[in-house]
KEVEXKE-889626 format. One record per residue (C-alpha): x, y, z; residue number from 1; residue in three letters. Coordinates in pm, 1 decimal. Example, Ala and Ser with C-alpha at 12.3 -4.5 7.8 and 13.67 -1.06 7.14 Angstrom:
BEGIN
1230.0,-450.0,780.0,1,ALA
1367.0,-106.0,714.0,2,SER
# end
This chain:
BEGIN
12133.2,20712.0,-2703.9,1,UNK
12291.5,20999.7,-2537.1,2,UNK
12068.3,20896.1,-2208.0,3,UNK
12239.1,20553.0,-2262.6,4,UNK
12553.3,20660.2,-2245.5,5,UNK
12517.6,20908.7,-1959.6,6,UNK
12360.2,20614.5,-1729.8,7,UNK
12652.7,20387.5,-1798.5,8,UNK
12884.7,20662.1,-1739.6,9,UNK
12737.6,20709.0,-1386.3,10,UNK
12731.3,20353.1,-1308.3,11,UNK
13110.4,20348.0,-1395.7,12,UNK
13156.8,20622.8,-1131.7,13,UNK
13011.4,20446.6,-885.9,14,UNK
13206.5,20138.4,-986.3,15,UNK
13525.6,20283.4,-950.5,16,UNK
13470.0,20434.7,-594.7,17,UNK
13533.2,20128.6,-504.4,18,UNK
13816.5,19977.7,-721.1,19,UNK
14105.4,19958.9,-435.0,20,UNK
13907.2,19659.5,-343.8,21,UNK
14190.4,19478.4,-567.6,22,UNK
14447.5,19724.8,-570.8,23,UNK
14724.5,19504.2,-346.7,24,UNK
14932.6,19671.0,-164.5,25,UNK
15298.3,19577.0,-154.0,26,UNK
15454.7,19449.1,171.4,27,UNK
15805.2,19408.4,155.5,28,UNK
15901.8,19068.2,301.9,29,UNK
16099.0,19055.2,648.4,30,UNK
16442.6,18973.7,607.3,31,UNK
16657.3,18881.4,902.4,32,UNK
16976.7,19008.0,816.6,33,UNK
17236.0,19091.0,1027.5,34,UNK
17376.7,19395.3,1104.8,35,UNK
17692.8,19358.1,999.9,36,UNK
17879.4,19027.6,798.5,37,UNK
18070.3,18792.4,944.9,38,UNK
18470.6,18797.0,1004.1,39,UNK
18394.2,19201.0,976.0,40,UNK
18572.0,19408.3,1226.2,41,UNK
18352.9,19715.2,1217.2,42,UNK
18047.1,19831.3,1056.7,43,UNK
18123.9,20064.8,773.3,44,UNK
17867.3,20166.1,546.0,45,UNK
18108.4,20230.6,292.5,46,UNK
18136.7,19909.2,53.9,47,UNK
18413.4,19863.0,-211.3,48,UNK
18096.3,19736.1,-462.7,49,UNK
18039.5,20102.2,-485.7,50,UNK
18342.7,20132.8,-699.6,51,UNK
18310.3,20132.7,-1099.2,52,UNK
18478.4,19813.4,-1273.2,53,UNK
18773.1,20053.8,-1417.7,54,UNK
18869.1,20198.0,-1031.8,55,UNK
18809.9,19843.0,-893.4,56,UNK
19073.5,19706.0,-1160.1,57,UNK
19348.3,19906.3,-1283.6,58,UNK
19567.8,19684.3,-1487.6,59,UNK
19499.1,19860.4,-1866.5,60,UNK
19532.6,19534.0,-2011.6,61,UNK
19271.1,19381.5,-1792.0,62,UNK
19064.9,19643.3,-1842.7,63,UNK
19073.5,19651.4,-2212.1,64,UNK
18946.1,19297.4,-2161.2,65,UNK
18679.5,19378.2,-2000.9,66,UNK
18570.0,19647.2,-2229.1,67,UNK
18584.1,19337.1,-2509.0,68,UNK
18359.2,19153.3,-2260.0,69,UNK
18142.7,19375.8,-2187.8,70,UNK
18058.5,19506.4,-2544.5,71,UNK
18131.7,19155.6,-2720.7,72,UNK
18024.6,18848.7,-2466.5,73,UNK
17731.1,18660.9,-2638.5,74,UNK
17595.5,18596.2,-2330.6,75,UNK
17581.7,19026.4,-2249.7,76,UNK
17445.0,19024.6,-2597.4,77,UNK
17147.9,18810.0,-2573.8,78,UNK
17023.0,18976.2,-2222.9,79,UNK
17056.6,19308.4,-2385.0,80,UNK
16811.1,19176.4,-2694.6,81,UNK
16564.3,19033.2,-2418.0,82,UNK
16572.4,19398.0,-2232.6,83,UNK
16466.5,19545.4,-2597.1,84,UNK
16197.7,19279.0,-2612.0,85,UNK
16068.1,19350.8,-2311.5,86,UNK
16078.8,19716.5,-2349.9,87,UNK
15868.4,19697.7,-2630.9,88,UNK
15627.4,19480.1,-2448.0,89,UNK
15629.9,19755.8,-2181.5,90,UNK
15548.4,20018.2,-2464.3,91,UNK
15237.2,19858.5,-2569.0,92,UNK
15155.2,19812.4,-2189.1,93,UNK
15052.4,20143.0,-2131.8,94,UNK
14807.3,20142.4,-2423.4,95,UNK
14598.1,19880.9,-2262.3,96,UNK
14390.1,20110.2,-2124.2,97,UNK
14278.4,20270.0,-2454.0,98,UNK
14007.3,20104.1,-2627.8,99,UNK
14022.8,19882.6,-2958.2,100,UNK
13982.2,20097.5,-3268.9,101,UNK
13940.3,19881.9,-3600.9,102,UNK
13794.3,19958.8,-3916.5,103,UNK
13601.5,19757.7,-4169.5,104,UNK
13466.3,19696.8,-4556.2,105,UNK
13203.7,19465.4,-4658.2,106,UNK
13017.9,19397.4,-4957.7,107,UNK
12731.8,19083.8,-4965.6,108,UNK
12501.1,18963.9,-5184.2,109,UNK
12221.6,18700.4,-5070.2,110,UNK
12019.8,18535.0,-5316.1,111,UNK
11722.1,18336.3,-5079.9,112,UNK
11476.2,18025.9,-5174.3,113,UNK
11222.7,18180.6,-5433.4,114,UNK
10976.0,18002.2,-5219.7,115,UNK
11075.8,18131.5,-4920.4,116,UNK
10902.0,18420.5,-4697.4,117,UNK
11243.9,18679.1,-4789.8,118,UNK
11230.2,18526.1,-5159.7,119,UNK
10884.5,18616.9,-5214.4,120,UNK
10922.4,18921.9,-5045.6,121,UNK
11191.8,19039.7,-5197.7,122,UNK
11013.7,18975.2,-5530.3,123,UNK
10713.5,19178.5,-5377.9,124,UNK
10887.5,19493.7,-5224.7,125,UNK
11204.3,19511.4,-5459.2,126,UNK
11141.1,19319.8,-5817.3,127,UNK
11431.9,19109.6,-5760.2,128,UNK
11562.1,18789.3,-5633.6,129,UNK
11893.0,18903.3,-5469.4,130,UNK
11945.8,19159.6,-5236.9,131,UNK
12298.7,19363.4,-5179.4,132,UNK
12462.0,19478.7,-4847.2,133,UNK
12746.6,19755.8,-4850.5,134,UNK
12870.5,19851.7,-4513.9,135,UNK
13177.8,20047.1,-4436.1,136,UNK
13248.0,20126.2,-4065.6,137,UNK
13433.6,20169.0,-3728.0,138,UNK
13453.9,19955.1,-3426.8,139,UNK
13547.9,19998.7,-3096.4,140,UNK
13564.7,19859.7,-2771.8,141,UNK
13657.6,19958.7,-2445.3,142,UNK
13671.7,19737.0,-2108.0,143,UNK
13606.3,19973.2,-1828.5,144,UNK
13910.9,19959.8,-1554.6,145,UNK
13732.4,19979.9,-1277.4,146,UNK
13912.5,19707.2,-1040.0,147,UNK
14274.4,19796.5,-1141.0,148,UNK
14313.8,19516.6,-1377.9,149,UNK
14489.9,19675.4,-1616.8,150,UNK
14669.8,19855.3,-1423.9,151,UNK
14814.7,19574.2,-1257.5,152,UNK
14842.2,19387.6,-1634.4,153,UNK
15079.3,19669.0,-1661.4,154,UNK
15254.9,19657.6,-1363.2,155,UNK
15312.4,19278.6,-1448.1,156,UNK
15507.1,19428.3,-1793.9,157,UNK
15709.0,19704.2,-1629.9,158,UNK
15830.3,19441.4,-1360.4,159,UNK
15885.1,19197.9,-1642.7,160,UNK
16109.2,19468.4,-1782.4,161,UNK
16291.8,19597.1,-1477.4,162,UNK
16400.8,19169.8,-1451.0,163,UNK
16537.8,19155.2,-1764.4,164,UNK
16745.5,19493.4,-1683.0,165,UNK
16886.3,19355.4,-1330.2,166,UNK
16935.0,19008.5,-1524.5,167,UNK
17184.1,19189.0,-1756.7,168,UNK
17348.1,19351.5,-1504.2,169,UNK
17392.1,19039.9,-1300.4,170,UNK
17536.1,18843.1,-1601.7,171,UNK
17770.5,19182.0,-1650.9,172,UNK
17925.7,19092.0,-1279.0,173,UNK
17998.3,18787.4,-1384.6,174,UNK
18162.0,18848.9,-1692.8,175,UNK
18373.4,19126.8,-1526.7,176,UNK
18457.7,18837.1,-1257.2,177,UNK
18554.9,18573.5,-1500.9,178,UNK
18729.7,18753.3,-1704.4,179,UNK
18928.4,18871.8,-1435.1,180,UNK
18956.5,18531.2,-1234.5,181,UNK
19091.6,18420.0,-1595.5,182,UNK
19313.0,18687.2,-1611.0,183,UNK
19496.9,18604.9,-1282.4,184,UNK
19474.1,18249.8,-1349.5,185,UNK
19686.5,18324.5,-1638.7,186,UNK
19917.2,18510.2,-1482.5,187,UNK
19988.9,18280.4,-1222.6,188,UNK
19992.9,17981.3,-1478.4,189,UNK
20259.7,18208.8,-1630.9,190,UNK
20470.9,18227.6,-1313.4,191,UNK
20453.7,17900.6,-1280.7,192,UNK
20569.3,17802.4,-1581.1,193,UNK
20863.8,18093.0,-1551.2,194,UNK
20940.2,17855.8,-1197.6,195,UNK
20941.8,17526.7,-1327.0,196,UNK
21187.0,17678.9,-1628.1,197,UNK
21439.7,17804.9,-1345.8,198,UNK
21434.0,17459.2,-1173.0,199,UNK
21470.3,17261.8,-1515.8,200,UNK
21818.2,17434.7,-1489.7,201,UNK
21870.2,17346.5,-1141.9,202,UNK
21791.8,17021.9,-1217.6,203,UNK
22000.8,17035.3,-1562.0,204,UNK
22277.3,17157.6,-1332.8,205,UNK
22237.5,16870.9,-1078.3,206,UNK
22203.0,16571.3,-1307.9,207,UNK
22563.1,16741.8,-1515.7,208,UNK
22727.1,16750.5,-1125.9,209,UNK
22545.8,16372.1,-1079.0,210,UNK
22729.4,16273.4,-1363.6,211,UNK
23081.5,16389.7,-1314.7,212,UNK
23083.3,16218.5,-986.2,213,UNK
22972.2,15887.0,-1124.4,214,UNK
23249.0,15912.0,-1384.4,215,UNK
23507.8,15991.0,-1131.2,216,UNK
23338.1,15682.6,-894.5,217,UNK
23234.2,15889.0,-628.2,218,UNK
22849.6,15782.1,-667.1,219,UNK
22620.2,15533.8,-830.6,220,UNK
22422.5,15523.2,-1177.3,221,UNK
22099.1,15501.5,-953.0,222,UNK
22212.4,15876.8,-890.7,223,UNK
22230.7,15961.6,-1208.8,224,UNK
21929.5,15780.4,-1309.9,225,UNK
21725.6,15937.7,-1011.4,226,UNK
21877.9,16295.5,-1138.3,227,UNK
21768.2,16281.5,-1499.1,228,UNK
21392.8,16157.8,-1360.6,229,UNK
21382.7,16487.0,-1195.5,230,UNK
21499.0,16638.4,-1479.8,231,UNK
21204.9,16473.1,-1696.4,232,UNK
20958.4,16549.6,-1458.9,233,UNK
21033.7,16919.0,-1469.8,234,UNK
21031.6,16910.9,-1831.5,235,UNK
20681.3,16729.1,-1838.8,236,UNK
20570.3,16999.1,-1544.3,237,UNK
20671.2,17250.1,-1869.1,238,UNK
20475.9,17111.4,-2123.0,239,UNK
20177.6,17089.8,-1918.0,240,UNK
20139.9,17443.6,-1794.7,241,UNK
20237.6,17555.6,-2144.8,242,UNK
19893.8,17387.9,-2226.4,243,UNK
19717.4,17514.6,-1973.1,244,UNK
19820.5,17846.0,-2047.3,245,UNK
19704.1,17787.1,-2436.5,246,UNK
19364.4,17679.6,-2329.9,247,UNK
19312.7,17946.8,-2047.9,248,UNK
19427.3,18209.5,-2354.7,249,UNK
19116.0,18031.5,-2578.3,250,UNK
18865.0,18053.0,-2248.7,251,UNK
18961.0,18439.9,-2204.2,252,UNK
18913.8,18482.7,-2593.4,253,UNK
18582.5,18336.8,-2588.3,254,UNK
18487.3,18518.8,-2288.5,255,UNK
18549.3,18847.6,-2501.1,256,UNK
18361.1,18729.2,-2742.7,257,UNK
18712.4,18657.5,-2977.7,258,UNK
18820.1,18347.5,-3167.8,259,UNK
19057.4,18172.7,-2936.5,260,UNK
19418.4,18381.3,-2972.0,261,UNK
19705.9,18459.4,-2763.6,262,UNK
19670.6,18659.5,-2522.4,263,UNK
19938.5,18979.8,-2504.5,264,UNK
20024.7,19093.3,-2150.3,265,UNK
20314.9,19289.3,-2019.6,266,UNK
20295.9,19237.5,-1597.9,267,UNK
20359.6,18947.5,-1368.4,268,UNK
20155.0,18864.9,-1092.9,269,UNK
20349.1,19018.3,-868.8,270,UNK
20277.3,19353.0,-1037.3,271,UNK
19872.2,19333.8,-975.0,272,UNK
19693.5,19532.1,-767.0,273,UNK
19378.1,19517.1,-644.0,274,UNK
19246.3,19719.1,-343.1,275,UNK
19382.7,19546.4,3.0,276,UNK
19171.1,19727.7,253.6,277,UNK
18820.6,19603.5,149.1,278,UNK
18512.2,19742.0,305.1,279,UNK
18207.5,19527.7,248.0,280,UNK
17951.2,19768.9,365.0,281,UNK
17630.4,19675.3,513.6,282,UNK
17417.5,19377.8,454.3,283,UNK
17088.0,19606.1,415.5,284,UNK
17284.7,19787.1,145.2,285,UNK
17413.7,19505.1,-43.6,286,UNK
17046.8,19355.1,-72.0,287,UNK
16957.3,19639.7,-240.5,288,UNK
17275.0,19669.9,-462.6,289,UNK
17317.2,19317.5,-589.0,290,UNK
17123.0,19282.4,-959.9,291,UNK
17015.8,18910.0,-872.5,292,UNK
16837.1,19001.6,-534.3,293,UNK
16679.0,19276.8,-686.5,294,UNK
16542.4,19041.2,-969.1,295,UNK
16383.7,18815.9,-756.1,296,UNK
16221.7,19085.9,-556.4,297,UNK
16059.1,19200.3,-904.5,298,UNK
15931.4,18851.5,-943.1,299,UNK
15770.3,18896.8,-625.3,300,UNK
15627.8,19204.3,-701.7,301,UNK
15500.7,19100.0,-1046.6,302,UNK
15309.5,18798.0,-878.3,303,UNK
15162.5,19053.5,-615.9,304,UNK
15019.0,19209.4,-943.7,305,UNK
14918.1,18906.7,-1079.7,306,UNK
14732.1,18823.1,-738.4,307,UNK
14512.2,19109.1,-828.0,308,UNK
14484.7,19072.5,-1206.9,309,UNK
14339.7,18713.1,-1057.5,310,UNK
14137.7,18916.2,-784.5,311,UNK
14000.8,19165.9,-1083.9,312,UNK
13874.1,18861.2,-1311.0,313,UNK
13615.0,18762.7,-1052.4,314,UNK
13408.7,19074.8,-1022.6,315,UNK
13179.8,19272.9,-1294.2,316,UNK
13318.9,19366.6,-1591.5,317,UNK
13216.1,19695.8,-1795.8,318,UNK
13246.8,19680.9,-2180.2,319,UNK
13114.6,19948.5,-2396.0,320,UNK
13107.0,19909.2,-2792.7,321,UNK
12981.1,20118.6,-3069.0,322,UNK
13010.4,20058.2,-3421.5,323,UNK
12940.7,20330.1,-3720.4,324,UNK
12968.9,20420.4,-4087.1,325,UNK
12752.7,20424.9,-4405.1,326,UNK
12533.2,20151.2,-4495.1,327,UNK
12334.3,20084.5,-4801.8,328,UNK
12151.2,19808.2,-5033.2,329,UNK
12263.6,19987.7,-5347.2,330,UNK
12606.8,20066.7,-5450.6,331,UNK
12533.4,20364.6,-5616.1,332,UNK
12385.2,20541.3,-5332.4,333,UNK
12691.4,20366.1,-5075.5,334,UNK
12780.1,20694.5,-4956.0,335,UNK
12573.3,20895.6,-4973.0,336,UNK
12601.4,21137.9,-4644.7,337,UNK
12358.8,21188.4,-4434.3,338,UNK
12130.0,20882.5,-4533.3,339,UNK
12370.9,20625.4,-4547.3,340,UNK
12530.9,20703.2,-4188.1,341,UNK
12469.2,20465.0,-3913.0,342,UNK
12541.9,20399.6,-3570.8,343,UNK
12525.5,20223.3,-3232.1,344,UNK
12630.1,20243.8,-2895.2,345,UNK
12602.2,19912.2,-2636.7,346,UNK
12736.0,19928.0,-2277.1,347,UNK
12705.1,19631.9,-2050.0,348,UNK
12826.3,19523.0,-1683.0,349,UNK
12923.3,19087.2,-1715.2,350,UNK
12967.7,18943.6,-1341.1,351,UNK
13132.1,18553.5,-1413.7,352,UNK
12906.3,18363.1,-1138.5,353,UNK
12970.0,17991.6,-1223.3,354,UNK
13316.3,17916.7,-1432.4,355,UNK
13378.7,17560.0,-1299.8,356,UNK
13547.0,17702.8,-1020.0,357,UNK
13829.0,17858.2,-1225.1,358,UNK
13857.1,18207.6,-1140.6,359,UNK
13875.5,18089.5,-750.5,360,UNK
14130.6,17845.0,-848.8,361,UNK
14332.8,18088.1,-1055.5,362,UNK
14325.4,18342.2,-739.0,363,UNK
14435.1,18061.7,-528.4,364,UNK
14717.5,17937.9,-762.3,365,UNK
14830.7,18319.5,-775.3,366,UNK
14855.2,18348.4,-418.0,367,UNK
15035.8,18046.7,-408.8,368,UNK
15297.4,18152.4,-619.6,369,UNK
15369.1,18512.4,-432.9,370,UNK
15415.1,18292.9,-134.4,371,UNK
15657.5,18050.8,-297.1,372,UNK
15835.8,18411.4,-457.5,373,UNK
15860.6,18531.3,-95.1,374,UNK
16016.1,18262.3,11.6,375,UNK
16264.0,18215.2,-326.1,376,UNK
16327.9,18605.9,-261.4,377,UNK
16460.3,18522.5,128.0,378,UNK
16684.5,18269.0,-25.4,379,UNK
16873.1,18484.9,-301.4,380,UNK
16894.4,18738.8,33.8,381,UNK
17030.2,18458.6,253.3,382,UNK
17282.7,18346.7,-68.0,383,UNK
17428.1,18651.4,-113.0,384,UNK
17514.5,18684.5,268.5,385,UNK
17710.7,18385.7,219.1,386,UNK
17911.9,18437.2,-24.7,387,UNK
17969.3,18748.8,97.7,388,UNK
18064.6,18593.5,393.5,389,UNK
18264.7,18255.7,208.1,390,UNK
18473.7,18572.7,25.9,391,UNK
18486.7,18730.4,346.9,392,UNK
18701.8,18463.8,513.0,393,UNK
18885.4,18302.5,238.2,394,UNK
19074.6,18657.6,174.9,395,UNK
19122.3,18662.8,532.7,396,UNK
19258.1,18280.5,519.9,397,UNK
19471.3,18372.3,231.8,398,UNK
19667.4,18697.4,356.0,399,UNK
19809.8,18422.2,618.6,400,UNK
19830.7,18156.0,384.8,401,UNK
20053.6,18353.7,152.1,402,UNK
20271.6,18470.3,427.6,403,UNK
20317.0,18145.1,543.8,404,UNK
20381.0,18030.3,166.3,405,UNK
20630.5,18298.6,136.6,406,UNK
20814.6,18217.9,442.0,407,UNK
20806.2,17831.8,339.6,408,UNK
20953.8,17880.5,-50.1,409,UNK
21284.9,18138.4,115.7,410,UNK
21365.1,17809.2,340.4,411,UNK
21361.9,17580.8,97.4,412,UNK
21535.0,17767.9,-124.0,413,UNK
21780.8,17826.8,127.5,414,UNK
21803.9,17442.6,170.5,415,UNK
21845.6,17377.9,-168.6,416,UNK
22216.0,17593.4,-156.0,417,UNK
22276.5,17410.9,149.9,418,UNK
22177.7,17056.5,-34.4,419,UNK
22424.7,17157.6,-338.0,420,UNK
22696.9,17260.7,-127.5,421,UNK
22718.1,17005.0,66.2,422,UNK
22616.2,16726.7,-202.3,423,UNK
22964.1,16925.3,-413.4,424,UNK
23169.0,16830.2,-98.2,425,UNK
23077.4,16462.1,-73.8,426,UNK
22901.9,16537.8,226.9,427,UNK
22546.6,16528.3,136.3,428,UNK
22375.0,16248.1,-97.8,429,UNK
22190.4,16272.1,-415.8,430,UNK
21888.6,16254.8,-291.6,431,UNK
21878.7,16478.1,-50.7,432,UNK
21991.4,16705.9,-336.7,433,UNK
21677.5,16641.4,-550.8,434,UNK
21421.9,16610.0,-250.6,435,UNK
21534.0,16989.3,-168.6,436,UNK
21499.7,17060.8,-550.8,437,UNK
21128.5,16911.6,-561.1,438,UNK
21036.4,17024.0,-229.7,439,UNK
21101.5,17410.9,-350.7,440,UNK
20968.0,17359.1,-688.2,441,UNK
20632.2,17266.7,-510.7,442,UNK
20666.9,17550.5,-253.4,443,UNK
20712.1,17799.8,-513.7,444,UNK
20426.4,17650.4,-748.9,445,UNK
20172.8,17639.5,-404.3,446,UNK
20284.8,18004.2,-379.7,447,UNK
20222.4,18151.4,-689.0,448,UNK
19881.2,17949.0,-622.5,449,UNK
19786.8,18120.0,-316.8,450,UNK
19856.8,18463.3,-458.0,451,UNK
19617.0,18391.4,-733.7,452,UNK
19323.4,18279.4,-555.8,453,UNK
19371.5,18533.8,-289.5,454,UNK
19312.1,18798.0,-590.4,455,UNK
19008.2,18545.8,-678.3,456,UNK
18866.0,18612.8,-318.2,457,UNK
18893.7,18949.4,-366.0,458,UNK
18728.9,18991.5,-687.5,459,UNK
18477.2,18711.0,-561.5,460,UNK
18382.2,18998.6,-250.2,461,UNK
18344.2,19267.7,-511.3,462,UNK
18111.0,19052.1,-690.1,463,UNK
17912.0,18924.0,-412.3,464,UNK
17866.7,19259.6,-297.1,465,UNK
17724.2,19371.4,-603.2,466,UNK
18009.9,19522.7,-794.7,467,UNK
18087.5,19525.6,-1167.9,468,UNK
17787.7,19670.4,-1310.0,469,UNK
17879.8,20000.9,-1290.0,470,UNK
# end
């Protein structure tokens, strides 16, 4: 036996001098990426991504939101119970390589044909019709890894693992973002709401003026008519941000994983902050920083593993087993040590040679697939240069945007003194009154628009660059 063993040893050896003949090694896909992103004045390394969440956003109260999000969101939740799953997985991964251990208790009895050759021997040898088997013992088994296959069948587990991590770090940038687009979104439905109040007095005040003058005759009930329309319209303009604001409050809550609630906060939009003088770093660093990019490069290299799992399966295969215990025909002697003891070692090399060409498929199919996860893996790249690009020139669009916003609302508020003035002296009409009133009601409303998705843009930049996971 011992011989036996020694000679399969050696073959083993001489097997697994040659096992890098399936050992892949990774190439990392070209990417053309450019050296620096578009609407970028210079190339600075730094990138704002590298900030934490808390430094990126310092309003308390949005960060306290966050802090809800990121311990309470479902979504968090559920990628953080598929990382455990998969860690376990990965546990039991690195055991593959041990062998099988199991152990086993039997007890038969086998009663043959009297007129049978066993019956009648059984008679002869033993005096009885029935004979009893009692066999306690180990098994084991052990595949030989002598083409990297499981090696690479753990590989496949630990890069199974790593996705799930960089999953739940991608979902945790975009609960940071949404929160935080919500956030800002509710502050600027809130100055909104704070304008259209301030012109349902202007118009309160204009319809009051309207209808003095047509007492005294000095103008028409179509003026007054046309004066208390704008004053309705403002009031509906009220009731529909003050839902809006309700039902932004119930998205934020649900985002924090709350029951819908109010929302407390203490600052305007005008108060925000947000860093102005964004960096966006290089491309090359962002394709390593963003948690979706990174996933899909673990997909590709868990299908170059798979390749040679696929590779493994069509070469020899070296299994050794040996079974062992105590093994008698009586129960009384069962155990009895060192008669009863029994044992047996079996070592043997299988090469598949005709499988209805499925192992050649299977290697084919796997190949296959790392080319398709090259080429998904150049996409997510390509993606996340545009957005970073998309965020890249909307902020830029939006600093002049908001200036020009800004300039717009102080002349039409100025117009709007100049309307009432002038409307008081008889020297201006109604309508011109209430076309300066609506005109700067939508001014002011388009502003506190443009502020708010200017603050999106930026917080869209951080994300695309990878931020919020920190």
């Amino acid at each position: 036996m011992k011989r036996i063993i020694n000679i399969i040893i050696a073959f083993g050896l001489a097997l697994g001098s040659v096992s890098c003949v399936s050992k892949l090694a990774y190439k990392e896909p070209e990417l053309e990426l450019p050296e620096t992103f578009k609407y970028t004045a210079t190339a600075d390394t730094a990138s704002v991504a590298n900030l934490e969440w808390r430094q990126f956003f310092s309003d308390p109260i949005l960060q306290n939101l966050i802090e809800k999000g990121i311990k309470n969101n479902y979504d968090l939740q559920i990628a953080l119970k598929q990382v455990a799953s998969s860690q376990e997985k990965l546990k039991q991964a690195k055991y593959l390589q041990y062998p099988d251990v199991g152990f086993g208790v039997s007890a038969q009895i086998s009663k043959p044909s009297k007129n049978s050759m066993n019956g009648q021997s059984l008679n002869l040898f033993l005096g009885k019709s029935y004979v009893e088997d009692y066999n306690a013992a180990f098994n084991l088994s052990w595949e030989a890894d002598i083409w990297g296959k499981i090696k690479n069948q753990q590989e496949v587990s630990k890069m199974q693992y790593l996705q799930t991590y960089e999953a739940t770090k991608a979902i945790q940038t975009q609960v940071v973002a949404a929160i935080a687009q919500g956030y800002y979104n509710l502050l600027m439905l809130d100055k909104q709401l704070q304008i259209a109040k301030s012109n349902l007095e202007l118009s309160t005040n204009t319809l009051s003026l309207t209808e003095k003058l047509w007492q005294s005759g000095d103008t028409t009930s179509l003026g007054v008519q046309q004066a208390t329309a704008q004053k309705q319209s403002t009031e509906l303009l009220i009731t529909q941000l003050e839902q809006n604001i309700a039902i932004q409050e119930n998205a934020l809550s649900i985002l924090v994983g709350e029951n819908p609630n109010k929302v407390d906060r203490t600052i305007e939009m005008s108060d925000t902050s947000l860093p102005q003088d964004i960096s966006a770093g290089l491309p090359a660093a962002m394709v390593s920083r963003r948690p979706d990019v990174r996933q899909q490069e673990l997909v590709l290299l868990e299908s170059n593993s798979i390749v040679g799992i696929a590779q493994a399966n069509m070469y020899p295969s070296l299994k050794i087993t040996a079974n062992g215990g105590v093994n008698s025909f009586k129960i009384d002697n069962w155990f009895q040590i060192p008669a009863s003891l029994f044992g047996s070692v079996l070592g043997g090399l299988t090469q598949p040679i005709f499988q209805k060409r499925q192992l050649k498929t299977d290697l084919n199919v796997a190949k296959i697939q790392r080319e398709k996860n090259v080429l998904a893996f150049r996409q997510s790249v390509l993606n996340a240069v545009g957005e970073v690009s998309d965020a890249l020139v909307s902020n830029e669009s939006l600093k002049v945007q908001e200036q020009k916003a800004t300039e717009q609302v102080t002349t039409l508020k100025n117009g709007i003194k100049s309307a009432e003035m002038l409307y008081k002296g008889g020297m201006a009409n109604y309508l011109e009154v209430i076309t300066a009133q609506g005109n700067s009601l939508q001014a002011e409303l388009n502003l506190a628009s443009v502020k708010r998705q200017r603050l999106s843009s930026i917080v869209d930049l951080y994300r695309a660059l990878g931020g919020g996971w920190k």
